[in-house]
C-alpha positions in Angstrom: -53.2 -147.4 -135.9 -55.3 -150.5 -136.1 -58.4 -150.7 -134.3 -57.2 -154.0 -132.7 -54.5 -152.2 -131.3 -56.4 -149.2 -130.0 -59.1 -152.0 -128.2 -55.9 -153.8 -126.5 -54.9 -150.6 -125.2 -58.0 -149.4 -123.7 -59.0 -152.6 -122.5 -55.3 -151.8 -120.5 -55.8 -148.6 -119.5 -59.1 -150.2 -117.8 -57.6 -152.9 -116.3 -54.8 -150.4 -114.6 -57.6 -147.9 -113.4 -59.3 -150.6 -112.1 -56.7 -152.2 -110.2 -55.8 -149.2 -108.9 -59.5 -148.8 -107.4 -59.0 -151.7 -106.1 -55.6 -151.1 -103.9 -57.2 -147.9 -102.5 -60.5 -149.7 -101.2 -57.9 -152.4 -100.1 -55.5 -149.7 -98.4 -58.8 -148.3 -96.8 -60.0 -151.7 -95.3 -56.1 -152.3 -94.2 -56.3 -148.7 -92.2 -59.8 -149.4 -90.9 -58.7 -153.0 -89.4 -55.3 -151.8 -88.2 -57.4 -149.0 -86.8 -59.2 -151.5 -84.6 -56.5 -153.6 -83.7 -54.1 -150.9 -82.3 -53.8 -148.3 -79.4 -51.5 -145.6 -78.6 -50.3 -145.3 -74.8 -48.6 -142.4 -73.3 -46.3 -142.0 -70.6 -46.6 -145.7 -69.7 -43.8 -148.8 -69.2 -43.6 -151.5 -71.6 -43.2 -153.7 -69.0 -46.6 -152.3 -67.2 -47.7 -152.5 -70.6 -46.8 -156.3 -71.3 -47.6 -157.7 -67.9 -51.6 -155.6 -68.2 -51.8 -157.3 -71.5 -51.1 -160.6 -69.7 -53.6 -160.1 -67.1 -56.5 -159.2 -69.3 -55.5 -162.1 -71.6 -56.0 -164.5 -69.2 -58.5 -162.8 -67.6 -60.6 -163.4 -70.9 -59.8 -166.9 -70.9 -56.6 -167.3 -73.3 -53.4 -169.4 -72.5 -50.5 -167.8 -73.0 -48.3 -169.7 -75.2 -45.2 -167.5 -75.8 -44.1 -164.0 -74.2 -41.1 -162.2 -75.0 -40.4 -158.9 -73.0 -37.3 -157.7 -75.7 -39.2 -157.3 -78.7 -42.5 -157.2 -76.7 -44.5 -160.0 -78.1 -47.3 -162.6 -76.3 -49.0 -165.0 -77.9 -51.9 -166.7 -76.9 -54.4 -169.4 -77.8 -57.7 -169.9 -76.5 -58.3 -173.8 -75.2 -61.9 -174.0 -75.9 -64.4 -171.5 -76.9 -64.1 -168.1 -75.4 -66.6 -165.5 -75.8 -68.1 -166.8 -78.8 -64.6 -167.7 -80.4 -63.1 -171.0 -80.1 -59.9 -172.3 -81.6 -58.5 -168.9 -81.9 -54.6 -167.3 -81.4 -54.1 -164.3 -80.2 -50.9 -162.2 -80.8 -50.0 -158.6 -78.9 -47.4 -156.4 -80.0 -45.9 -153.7 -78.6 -43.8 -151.3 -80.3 -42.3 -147.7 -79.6 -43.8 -144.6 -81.5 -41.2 -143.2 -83.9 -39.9 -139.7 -82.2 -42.2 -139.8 -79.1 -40.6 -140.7 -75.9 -42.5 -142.9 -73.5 -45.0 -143.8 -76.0 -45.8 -147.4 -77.1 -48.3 -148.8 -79.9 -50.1 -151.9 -78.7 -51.7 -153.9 -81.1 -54.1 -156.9 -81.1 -54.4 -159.6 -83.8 -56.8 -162.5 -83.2 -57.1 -165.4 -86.3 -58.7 -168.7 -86.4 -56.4 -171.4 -84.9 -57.5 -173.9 -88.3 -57.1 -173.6 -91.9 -60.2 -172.1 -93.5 -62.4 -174.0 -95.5 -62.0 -174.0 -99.1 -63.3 -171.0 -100.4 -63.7 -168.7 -97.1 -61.5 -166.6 -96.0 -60.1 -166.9 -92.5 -60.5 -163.4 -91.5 -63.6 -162.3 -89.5 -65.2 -159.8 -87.8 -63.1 -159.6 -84.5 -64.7 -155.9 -83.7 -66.4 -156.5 -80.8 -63.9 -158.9 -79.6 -60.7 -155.5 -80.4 -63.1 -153.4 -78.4 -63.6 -155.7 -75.5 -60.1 -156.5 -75.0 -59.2 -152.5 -75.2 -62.0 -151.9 -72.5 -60.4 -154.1 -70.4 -56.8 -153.5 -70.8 -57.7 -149.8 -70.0 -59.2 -151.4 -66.5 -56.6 -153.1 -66.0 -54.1 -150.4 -66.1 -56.3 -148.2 -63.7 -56.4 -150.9 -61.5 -52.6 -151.4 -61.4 -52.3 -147.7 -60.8 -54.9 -147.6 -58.0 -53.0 -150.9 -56.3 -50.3 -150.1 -53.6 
C-alpha cells in the first residue's frame, strides 16, 4: 500500500469524524432552539388555542397578516419596531401531539423581515422574545378561562 494512499485515506476518515461532530453539535443547537420555540398544551381547544395566540400577538404589537384555523397557522409581521425588534414575521403553528388526545404543540418562529447582510446570518437570539410571548399566552389563557 502506498503511503499516498494510506494519507488520502486518513485525511478521509478525518473529514467523516469530523462532519459527523459537526451534525451532532448541529442536531443539539436544532433541539435547543426548537426547545424554545415550542409548547405542549393539554386538554385545551385549538380554536381557544388559535384565537389566545391572536390576542397576545397583537397585544405585543404585531399585525396579523394571514390566519388559517384548518391547518392552524397565523402569521404576523411587526409594522415598526416592537420590543426591540423591528421588521420582523412572526409565524405560529399549531399541531396535534401524535397518540395524545386533546393535546396540541404550539410553536413560535420569529425571523428578520429583510435579507441579511452579506456575511451574517439572519438568525438571532429571539430567547427573551420565545419566553415573553409564552408568558403571556399562558395569561391569556387564564384570562379566557376566568371570563364569563
Amino acid at each position: 500500500m502506498s503511503s499516498s494512499y494510506l494519507a488520502c485515506m486518513c485525511g478521509c476518515l478525518l473529514l467523516v469524524t469530523g462532519a459527523a461532530a459537526g451534525a451532532e453539535q448541529f442536531d443539539a443547537a436544532s433541539i435547543a432552539v426548537e426547545t424554545l420555540q415550542s409548547r405542549d398544551f393539554d386538554r385545551i381547544s385549538d380554536m381557544r388555542l388559535l384565537r389566545a395566540s391572536l390576542a397576545v400577538i397583537q397585544d405585543i404589537g404585531f399585525q396579523v397578516t394571514e390566519a388559517e384555523t384548518e391547518p392552524g397557522l397565523i402569521v404576523a409581521q411587526s409594522p415598526g419596531s416592537v420590543g426591540g425588534y423591528s421588521g420582523h414575521v412572526l409565524t405560529v403553528s399549531l399541531s396535534p401531539v401524535t397518540g395524545e388526545d386533546s393535546q396540541y404543540r404550539l410553536r413560535l418562529s420569529a425571523a428578520p423581515n429583510y435579507p441579511p447582510a452579506r456575511g451574517n446570518p439572519a438568525q438571532g437570539d429571539y430567547t427573551d422574545f420565545y419566553q415573553a410571548f409564552f408568558t403571556h399566552l399562558d395569561r391569556e389563557l387564564f384570562r379566557q378561562r376566568s371570563s364569563p
